[in-house]
VEXDREN-2710 file (C-alpha; in Angstrom, 1 decimal):
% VEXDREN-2710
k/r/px/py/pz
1/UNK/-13.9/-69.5/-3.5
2/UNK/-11.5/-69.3/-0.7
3/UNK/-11.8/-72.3/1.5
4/UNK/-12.8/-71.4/5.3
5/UNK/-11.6/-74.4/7.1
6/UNK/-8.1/-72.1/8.2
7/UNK/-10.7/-70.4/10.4
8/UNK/-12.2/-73.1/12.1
9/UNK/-9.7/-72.8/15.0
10/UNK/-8.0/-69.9/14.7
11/UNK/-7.4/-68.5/17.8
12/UNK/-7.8/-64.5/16.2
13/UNK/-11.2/-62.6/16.6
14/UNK/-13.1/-61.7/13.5
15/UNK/-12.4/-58.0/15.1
16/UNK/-9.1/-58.5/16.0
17/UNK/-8.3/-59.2/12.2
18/UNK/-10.6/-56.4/10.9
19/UNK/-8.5/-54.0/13.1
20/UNK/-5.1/-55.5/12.0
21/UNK/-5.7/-54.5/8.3
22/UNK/-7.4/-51.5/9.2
23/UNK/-4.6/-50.2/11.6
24/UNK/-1.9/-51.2/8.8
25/UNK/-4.2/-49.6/6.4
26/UNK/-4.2/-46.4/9.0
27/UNK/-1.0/-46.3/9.2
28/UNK/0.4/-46.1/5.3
29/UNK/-2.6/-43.6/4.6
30/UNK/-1.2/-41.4/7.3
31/UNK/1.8/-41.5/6.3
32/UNK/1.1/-41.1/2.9
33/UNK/-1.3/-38.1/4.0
34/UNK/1.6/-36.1/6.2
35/UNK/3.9/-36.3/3.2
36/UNK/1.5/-35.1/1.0
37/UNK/0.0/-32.7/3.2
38/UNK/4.1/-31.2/3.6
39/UNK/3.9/-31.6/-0.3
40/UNK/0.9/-30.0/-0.5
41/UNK/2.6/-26.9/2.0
42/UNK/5.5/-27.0/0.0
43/UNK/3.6/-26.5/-3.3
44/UNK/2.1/-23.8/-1.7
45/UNK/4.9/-21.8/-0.9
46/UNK/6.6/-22.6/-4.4
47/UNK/3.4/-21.5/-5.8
48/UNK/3.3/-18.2/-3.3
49/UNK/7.1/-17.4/-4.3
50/UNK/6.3/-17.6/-7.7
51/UNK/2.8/-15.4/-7.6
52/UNK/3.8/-13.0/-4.7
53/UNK/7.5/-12.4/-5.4
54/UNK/9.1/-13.0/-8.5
55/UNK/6.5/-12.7/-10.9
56/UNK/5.3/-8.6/-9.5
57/UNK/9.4/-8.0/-8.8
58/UNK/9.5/-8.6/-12.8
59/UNK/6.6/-6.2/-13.6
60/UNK/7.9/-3.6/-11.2
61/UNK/11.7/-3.9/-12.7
62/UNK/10.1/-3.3/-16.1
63/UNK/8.3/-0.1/-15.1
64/UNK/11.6/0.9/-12.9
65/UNK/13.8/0.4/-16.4
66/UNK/10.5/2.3/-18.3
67/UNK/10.8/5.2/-15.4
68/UNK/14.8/5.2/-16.0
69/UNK/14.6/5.2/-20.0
70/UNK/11.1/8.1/-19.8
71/UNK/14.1/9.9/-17.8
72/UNK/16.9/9.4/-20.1
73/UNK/14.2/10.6/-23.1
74/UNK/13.0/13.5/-21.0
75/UNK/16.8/14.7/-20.6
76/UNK/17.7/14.8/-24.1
77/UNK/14.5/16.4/-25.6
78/UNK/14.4/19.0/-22.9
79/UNK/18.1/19.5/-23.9
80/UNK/17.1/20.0/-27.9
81/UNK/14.2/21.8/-27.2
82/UNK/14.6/24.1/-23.8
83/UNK/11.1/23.3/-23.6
84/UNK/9.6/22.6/-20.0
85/UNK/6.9/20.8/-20.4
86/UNK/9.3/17.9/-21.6
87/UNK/11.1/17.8/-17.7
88/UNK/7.1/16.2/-16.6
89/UNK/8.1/12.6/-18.0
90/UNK/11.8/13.0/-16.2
91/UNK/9.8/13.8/-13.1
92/UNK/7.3/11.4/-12.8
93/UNK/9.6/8.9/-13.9
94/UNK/11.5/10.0/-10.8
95/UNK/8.3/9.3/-8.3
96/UNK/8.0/6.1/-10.8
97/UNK/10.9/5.0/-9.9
98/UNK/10.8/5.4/-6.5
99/UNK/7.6/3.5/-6.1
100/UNK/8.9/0.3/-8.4
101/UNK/12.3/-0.1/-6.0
102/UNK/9.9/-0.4/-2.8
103/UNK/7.8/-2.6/-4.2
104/UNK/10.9/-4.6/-5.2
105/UNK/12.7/-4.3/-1.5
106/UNK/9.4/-5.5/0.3
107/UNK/8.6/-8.5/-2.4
108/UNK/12.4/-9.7/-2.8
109/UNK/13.0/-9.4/0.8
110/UNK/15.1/-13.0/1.4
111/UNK/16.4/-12.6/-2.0
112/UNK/19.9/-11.1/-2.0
113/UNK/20.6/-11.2/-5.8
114/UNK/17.5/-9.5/-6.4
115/UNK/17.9/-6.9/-3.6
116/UNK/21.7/-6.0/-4.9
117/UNK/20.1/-6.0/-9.0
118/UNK/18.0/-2.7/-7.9
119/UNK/20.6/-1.5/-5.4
120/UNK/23.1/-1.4/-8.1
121/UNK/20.6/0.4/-10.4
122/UNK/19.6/2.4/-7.9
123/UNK/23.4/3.7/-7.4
124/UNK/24.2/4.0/-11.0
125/UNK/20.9/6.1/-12.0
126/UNK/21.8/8.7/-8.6
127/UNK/25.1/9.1/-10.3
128/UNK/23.7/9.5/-13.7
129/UNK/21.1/12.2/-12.8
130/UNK/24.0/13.9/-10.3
131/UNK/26.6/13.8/-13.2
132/UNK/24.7/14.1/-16.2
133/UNK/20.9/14.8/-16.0
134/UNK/20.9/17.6/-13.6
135/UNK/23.9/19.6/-14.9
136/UNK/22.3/18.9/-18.4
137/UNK/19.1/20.8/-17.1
138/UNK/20.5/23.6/-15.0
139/UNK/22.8/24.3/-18.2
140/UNK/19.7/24.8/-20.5
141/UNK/17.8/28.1/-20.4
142/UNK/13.8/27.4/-20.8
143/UNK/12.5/28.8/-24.2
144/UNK/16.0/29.2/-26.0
145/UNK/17.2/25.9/-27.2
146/UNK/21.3/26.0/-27.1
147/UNK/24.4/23.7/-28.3
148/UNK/24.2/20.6/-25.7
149/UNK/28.1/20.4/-24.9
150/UNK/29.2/17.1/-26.8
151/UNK/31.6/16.1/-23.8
152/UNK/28.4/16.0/-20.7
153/UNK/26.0/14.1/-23.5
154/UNK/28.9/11.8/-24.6
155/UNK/29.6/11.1/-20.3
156/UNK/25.7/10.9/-20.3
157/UNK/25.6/7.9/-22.9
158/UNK/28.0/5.8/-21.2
159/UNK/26.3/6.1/-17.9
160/UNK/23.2/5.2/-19.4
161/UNK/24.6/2.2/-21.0
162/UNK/26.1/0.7/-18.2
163/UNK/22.3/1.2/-16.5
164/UNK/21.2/-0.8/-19.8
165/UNK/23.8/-3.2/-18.8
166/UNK/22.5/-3.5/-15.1
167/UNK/18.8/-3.8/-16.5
168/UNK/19.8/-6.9/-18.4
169/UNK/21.9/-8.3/-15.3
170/UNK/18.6/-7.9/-13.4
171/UNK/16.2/-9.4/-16.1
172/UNK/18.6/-12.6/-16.6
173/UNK/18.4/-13.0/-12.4
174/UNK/14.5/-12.8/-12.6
175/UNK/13.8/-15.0/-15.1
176/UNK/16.3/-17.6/-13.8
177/UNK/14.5/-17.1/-10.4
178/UNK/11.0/-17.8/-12.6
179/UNK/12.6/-21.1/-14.2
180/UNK/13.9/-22.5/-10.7
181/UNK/10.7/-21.6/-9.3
182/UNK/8.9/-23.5/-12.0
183/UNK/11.0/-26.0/-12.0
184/UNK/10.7/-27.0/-8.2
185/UNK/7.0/-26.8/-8.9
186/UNK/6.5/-29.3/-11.4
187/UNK/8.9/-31.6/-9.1
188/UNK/7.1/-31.1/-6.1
189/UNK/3.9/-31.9/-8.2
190/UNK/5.1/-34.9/-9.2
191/UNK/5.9/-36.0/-5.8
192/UNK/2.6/-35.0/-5.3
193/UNK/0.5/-36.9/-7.9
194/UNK/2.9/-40.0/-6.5
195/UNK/2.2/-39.6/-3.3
196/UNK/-1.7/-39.4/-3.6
197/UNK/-1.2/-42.5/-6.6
198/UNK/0.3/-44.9/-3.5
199/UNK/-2.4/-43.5/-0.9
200/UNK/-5.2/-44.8/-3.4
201/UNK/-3.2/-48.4/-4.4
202/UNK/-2.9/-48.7/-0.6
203/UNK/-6.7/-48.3/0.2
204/UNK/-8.0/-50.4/-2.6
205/UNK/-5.6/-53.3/-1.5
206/UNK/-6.5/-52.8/2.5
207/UNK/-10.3/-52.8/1.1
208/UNK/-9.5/-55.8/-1.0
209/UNK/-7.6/-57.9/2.3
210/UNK/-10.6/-56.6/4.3
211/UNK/-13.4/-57.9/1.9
212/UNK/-11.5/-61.5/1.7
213/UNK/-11.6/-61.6/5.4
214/UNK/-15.1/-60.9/5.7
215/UNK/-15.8/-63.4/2.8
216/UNK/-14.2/-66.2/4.8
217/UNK/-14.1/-65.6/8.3
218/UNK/-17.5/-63.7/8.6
219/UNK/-20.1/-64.5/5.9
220/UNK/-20.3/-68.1/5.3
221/UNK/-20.1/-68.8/9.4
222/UNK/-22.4/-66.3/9.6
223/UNK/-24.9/-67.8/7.1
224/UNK/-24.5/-71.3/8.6
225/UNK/-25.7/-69.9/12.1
226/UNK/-28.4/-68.3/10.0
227/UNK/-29.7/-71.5/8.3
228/UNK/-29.9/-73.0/11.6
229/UNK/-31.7/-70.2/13.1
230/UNK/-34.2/-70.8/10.8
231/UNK/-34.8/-74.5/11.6
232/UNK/-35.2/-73.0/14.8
233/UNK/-37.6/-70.6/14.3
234/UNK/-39.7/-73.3/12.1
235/UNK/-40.1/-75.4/15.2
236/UNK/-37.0/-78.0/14.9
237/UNK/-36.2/-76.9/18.6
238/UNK/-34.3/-79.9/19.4
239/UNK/-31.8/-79.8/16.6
240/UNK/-28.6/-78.6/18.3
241/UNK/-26.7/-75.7/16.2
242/UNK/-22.9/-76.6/16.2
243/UNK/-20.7/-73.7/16.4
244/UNK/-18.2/-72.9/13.5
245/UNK/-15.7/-69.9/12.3
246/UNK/-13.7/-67.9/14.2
247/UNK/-13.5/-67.5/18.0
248/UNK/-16.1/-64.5/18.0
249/UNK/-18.5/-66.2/15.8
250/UNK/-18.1/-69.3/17.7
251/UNK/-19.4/-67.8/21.0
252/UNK/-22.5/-66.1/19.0
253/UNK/-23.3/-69.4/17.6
254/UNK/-22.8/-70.9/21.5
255/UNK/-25.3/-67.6/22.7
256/UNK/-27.7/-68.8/20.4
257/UNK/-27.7/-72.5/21.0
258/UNK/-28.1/-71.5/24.5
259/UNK/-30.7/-69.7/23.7
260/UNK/-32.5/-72.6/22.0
261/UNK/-31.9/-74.7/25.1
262/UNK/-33.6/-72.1/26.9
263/UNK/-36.6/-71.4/24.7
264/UNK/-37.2/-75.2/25.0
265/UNK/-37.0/-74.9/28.7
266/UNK/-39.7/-72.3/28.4
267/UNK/-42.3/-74.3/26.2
268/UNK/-42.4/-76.8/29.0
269/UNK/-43.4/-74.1/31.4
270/UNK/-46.1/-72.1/29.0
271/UNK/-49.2/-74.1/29.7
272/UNK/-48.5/-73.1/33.7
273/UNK/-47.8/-69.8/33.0
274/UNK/-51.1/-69.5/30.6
275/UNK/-53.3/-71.3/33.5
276/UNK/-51.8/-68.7/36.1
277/UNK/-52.6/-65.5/33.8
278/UNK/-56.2/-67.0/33.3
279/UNK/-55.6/-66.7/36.8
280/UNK/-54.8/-63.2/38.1
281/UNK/-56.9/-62.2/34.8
282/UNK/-60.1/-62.7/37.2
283/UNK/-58.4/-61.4/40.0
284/UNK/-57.6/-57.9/37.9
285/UNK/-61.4/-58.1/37.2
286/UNK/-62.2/-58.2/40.6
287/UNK/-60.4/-56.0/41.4
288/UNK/-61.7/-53.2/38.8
289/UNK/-65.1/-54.3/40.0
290/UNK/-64.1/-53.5/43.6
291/UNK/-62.5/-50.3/42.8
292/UNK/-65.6/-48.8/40.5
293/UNK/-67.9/-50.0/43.6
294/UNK/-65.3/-47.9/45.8
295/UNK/-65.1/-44.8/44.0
296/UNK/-69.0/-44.6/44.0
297/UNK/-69.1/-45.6/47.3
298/UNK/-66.7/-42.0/47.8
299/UNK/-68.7/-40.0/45.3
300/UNK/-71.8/-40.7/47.2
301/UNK/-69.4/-39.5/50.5
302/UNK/-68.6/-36.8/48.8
303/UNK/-72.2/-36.2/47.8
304/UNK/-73.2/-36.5/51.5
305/UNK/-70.3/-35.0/53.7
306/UNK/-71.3/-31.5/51.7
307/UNK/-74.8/-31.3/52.6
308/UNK/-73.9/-32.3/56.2
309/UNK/-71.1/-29.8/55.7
310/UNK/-73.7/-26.9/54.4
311/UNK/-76.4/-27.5/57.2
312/UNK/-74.0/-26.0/59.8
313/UNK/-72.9/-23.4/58.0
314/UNK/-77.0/-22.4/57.6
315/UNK/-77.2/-21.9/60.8
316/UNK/-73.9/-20.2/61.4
317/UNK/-75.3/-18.0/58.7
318/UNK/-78.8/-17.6/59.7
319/UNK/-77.6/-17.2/63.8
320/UNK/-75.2/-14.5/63.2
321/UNK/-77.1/-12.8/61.3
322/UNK/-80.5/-13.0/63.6
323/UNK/-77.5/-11.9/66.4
324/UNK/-77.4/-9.1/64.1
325/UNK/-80.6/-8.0/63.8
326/UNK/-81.6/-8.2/67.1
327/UNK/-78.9/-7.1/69.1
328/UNK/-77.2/-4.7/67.1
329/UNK/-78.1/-1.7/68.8
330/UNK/-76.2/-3.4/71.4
331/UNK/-73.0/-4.1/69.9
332/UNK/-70.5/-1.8/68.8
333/UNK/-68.5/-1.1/65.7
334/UNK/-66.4/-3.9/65.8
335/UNK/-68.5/-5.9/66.9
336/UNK/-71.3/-5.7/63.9
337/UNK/-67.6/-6.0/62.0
338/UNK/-67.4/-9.5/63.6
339/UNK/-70.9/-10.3/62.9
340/UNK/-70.0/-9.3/59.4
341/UNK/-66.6/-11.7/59.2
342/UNK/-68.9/-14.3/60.7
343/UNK/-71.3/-14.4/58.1
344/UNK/-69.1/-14.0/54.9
345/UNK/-66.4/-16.7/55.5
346/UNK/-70.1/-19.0/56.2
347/UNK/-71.3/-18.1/52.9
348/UNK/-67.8/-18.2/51.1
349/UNK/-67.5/-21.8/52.6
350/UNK/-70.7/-22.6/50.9
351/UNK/-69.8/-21.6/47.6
352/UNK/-66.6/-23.2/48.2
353/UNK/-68.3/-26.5/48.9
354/UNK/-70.5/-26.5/46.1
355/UNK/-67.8/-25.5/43.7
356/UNK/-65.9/-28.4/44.9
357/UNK/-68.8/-30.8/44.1
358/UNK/-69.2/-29.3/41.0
359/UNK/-65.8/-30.2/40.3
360/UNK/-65.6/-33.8/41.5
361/UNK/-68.8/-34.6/39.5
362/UNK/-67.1/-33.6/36.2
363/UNK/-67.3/-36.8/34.1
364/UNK/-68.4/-38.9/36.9
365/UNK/-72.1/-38.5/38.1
366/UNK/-74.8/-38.6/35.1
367/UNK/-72.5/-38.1/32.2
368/UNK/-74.6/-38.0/28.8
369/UNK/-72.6/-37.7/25.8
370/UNK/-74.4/-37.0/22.8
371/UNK/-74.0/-35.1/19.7
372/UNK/-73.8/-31.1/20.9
373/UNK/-74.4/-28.4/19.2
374/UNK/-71.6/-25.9/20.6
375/UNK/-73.6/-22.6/19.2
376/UNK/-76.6/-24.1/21.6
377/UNK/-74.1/-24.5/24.7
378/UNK/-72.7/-21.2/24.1
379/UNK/-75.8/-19.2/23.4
380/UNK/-77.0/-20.6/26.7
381/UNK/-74.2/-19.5/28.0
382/UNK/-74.5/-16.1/27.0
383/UNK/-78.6/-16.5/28.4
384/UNK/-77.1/-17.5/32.0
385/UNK/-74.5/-14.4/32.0
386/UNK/-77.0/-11.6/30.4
387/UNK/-77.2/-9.7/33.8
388/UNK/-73.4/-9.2/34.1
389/UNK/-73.1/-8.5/30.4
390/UNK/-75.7/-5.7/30.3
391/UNK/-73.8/-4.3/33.8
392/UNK/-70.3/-4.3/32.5
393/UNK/-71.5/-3.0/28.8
394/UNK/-69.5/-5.8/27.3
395/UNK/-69.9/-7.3/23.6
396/UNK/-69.3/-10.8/22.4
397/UNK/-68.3/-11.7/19.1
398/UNK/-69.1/-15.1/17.7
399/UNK/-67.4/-17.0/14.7
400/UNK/-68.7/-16.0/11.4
401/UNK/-69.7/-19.4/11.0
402/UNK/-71.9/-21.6/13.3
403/UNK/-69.6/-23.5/16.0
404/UNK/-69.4/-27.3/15.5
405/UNK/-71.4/-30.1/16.9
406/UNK/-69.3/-32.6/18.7
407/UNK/-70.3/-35.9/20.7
408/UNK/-70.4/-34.7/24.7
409/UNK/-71.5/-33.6/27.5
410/UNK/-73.9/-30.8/26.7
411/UNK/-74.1/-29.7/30.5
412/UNK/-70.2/-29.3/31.1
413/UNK/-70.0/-27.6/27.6
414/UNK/-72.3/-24.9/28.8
415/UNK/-70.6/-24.9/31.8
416/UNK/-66.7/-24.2/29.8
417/UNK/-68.5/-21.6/28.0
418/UNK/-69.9/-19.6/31.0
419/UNK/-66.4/-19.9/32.8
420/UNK/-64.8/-18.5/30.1
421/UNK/-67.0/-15.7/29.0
422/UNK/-67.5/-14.6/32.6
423/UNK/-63.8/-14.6/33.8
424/UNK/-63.4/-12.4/30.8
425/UNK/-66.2/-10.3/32.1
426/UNK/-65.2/-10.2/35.6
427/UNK/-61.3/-9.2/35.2
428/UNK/-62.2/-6.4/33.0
429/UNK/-59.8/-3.3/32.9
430/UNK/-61.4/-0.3/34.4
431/UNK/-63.6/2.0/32.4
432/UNK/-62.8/-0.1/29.1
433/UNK/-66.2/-2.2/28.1
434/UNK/-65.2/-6.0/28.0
435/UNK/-64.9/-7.0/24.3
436/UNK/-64.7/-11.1/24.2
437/UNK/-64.0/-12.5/20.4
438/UNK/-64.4/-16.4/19.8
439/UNK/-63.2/-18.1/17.3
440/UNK/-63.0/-21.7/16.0
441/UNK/-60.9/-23.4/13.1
442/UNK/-60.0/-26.6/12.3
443/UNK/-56.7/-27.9/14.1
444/UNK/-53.3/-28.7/12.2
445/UNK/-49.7/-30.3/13.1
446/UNK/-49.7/-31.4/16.4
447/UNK/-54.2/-30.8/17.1
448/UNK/-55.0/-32.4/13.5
449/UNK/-58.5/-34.2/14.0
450/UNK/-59.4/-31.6/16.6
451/UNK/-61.2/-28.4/16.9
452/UNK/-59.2/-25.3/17.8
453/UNK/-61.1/-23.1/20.0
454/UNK/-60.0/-19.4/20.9
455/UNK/-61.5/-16.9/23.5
456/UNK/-59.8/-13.7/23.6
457/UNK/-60.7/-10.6/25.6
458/UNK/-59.1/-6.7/26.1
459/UNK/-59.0/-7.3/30.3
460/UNK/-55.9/-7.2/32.6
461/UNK/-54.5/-10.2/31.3
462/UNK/-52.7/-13.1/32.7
463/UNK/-48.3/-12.6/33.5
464/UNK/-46.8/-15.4/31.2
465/UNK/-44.9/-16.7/34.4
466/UNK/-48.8/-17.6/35.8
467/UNK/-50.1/-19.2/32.4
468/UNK/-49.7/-22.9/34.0
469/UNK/-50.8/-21.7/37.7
470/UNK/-54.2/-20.6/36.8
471/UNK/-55.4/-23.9/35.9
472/UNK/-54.8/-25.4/39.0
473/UNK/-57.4/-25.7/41.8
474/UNK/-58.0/-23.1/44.4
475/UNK/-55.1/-21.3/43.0
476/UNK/-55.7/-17.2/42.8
477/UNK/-53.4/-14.0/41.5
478/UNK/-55.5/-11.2/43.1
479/UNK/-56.9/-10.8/46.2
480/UNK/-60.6/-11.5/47.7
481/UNK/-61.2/-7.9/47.8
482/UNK/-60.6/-7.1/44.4
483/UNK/-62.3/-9.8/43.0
484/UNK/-64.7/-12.3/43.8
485/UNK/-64.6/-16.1/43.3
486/UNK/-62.9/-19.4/44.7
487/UNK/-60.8/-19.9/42.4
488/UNK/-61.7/-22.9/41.1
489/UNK/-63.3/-21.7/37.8
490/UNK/-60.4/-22.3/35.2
491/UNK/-59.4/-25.4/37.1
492/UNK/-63.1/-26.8/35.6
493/UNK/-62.4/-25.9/32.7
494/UNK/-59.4/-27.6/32.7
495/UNK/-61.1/-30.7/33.9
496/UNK/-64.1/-30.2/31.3
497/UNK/-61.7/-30.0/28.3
498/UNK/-59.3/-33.0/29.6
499/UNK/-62.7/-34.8/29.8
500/UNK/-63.7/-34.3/26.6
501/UNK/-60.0/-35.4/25.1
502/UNK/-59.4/-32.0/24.6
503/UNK/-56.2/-29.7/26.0
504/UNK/-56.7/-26.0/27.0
505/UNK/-53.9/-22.9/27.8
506/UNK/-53.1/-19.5/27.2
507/UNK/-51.7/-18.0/24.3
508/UNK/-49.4/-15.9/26.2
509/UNK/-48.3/-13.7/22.6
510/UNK/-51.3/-12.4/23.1
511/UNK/-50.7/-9.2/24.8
512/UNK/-53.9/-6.9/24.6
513/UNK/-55.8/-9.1/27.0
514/UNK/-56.1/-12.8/27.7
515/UNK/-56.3/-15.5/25.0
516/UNK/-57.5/-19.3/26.0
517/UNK/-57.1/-21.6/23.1
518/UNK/-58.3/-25.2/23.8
519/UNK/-59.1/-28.3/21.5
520/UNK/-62.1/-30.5/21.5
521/UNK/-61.4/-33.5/18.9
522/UNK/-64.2/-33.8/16.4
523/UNK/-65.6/-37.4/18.1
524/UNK/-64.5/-36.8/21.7
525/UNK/-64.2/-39.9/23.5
526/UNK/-65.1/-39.5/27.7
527/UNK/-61.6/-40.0/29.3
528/UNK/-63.0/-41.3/32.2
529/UNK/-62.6/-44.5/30.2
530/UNK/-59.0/-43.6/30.2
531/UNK/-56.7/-44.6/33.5
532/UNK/-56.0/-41.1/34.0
533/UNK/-57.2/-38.1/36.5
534/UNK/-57.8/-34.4/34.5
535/UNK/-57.8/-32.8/37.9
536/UNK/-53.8/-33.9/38.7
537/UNK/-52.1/-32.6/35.8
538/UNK/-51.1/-29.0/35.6
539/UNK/-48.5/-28.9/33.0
540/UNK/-49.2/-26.9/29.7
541/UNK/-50.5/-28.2/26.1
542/UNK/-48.0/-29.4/23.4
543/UNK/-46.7/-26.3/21.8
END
């Protein structure tokens, strides 16, 4: 084991050293990674000489020396035979020809000795078919063989032979091209496998330096600190914890001694601090006390302000309309119009009033939860909304199955229901019979434990951009005229659900009506036990 005294007072950092090795370490792998990456480039290209260039120039030279020799062979039998049909090999190894020396001039461009090998042949096979070939043919008439004159095939043979010649000049330069390219390839590879060899050498000693000076100037200072901790945490709080190892370690080790003074500063302070929680822990009491006294207190306010509220608006009511009665074959038009005014915003205050009630009582004013059977609450919703669904012709489509029974509020449940099943029977499209479908499944993912609750209806639907807006109080997308109502009716239901520990919005990829999903967990809890108000929030449910 290396001894760790050297590191007692070294002035270096635990990081400082770690970076050291690791920037030396950086350094030779880079270097070692751009001369193998220029390796790597040059392989490349050796390889890409080899593949691209020399090895298709030889395959076209051999079918350029095949095209010349089907020529050569062409010639000579047309020659004994004054047959035509042996000039097709001299011609298409003409167009062969042709095709092989491009595909030599754009491979072998760069590569002189290449380029003048199929110049050369190129010259000596125009001069063959100028001095030899063609004469050769024009001198032969088709279907009557003749004497070929000795001297023009004799000319013809030497020609041919010194294109032999320049075939074998040209195979000797590509095959030495092939060797140097192979050659320089297994070099470079070499290099290569050299290169990479140090690369690795040079990490496992840099990992090697790097795991000694963790050993040594990290681990065992580190494990002292920890022993002592320990002591600590079992209570020996006055045992100082003497700092050791590097500079870096030194100052944790100091951190944490200061932090033992300080936890012993804190004991002597805890029975004070206990005495002073028991303290404001009565106080907190109190207050809750005072504040559920106080909200009754407004309840009861509330309770009262609205009757005093509705007595005025009787008689406004009742007055205008006995003004009515018994002067209106005194008034005019207008004003029997004003009468008229008078009367309805009296009557819509009312309604407004006792909606408002409605909704502040929601979970606070003779809650009774219980175990409810929802197919009761909704069949006496149904009971309470007969007249408007015999008037508007609609139909209501219950779950196959009977709806659950939950613990609530049997009252407010009815209440959802009816809100629901009549806002889908009041914002009805014209001439089309309301048709309301419910359904109910168990929740999953994000509602597991719940009940998943949908009512969906064929009416005029909702705009996705007002899916949140509905639910909040008071807050209306069509006009009095067109339909009736305060608006308050979905912001219940919001408050109804939220009471129950349920959430409620609208499906808006429902697009042949309106679809309200909401949850009710399976053992709802009453969240006025919760520090929360239903009634504030207006974002959306979870998605």
């Amino acid at each position: 084991m290396i001894d760790p005294g050297p590191w007692r007072k070294s002035p270096f950092t635990v990081q400082g050293l770690q970076m050291l090795v690791l920037v030396v370490m950086g350094i030779l792998v880079l270097g070692g990674a751009i001369g193998g990456g220029i390796l790597m480039n040059r392989t490349d290209d050796v390889s890409g000489e080899l593949i691209d260039i020399i090895q298709p120039s030889r395959s076209a030279a051999y079918r350029l020396q095949a095209a010349l020799r089907d020529q050569e062979t062409a010639v000579r039998g047309y020659a004994i035979s004054a047959d035509p049909q042996f000039l097709t090999p001299y011609h298409e190894g003409m167009t062969a020809e042709a095709t092989a020396v491009d595909d030599i001039r754009q491979r072998a461009t760069g590569r002189s000795e290449l380029i003048s090998d199929v110049e050369a042949i190129e010259q000596a096979s125009a001069t063959w078919r100028t001095s030899f070939a063609e004469p050769l043919i024009a001198g032969v008439t088709p279907g009557r063989p003749g004497v070929v004159n000795s001297d023009l095939a004799e000319r013809g043979k030497t020609e041919f032979d010194s294109i032999r010649t320049l075939f074998d000049v040209q195979n000797q330069h590509l095959t030495t091209a092939r060797a140097d390219g192979i050659t320089n390839l297994n070099a470079i590879r070499t290099w290569r496998d050299r290169v990479l060899i140090a690369i690795i050498v040079v990490v496992l000693i840099a990992a090697i330096a790097l795991a000694i000076v963790m050993q040594t100037a990290v681990t065992r200072p580190l494990n002292a600190l920890a022993a002592a901790c320990r002591r600590t945490s079992e209570g020996h709080f006055t045992q100082e914890i003497v700092p050791q190892g590097p500079k870096d370690i030194r100052a944790i080790a100091m951190d944490v001694e200061n932090m033992r003074q300080r936890i012993v500063d804190e004991l002597e302070t805890t029975q004070a601090a206990r005495a002073l929680l028991v303290t404001q822990t009565e106080a907190l009491d109190e207050q809750a006390t005072e504040l559920r006294r106080s909200n009754a207190e407004l309840e009861q306010f509330a309770y009262v302000a609205s009757h005093d509220l509705q007595e005025p608006l009787r008689k406004v009511a009742s007055f205008c309309q006995l003004l009515e009665r018994r002067y209106g074959d005194k008034l005019d038009e207008r004003g029997t119009e004003y009468i008229g005014f008078a009367v309805d915003g009296a009557k819509r205050m009312q309604a407004l009033i006792n909606d408002l009630l409605t909704f502040s009582r929601v979970g606070r004013l003779n809650s009774a939860y219980a175990d409810v059977d929802l197919e009761a609450t909704l069949s006496t919703a149904v009971e309470n909304l007969a007249a408007a669904i015999e008037e508007s012709d609609a139909t209501i489509e219950r779950p196959n199955s009977e709806l659950p029974t939950i613990n609530g509020d049997s009252t407010l449940l009815a209440m959802l229901w009816q809100n629901l099943l009549g806002n889908a029977i009041k914002f009805r499209r014209e001439g089309v019979p309301p048709r309301i479908e419910i359904g109910c499944v168990p929740g999953t993912g994000d509602h597991d434990g719940h009940w998943l609750f949908t009512v969906s209806d064929n009416g005029i639907g909702i705009p996705e951009e007002f899916t949140d807006k509905v639910f909040v109080i008071f807050q209306r997308l069509h006009v009095r005229d067109a339909y009736s109502g305060t608006g308050i009716g979905l912001a219940l239901c919001k408050k109804i659900v939220e009471h129950h520990g349920g959430t409620i919005w609208i499906d808006s990829s429902y697009t042949e009506g309106t679809r309200f999903r909401f949850t009710l967990p399976e053992g709802a809890v009453p969240t006025d036990k919760l520090d929360r108000n239903p009634a504030a929030t207006t974002e959306g449910p979870p998605p």
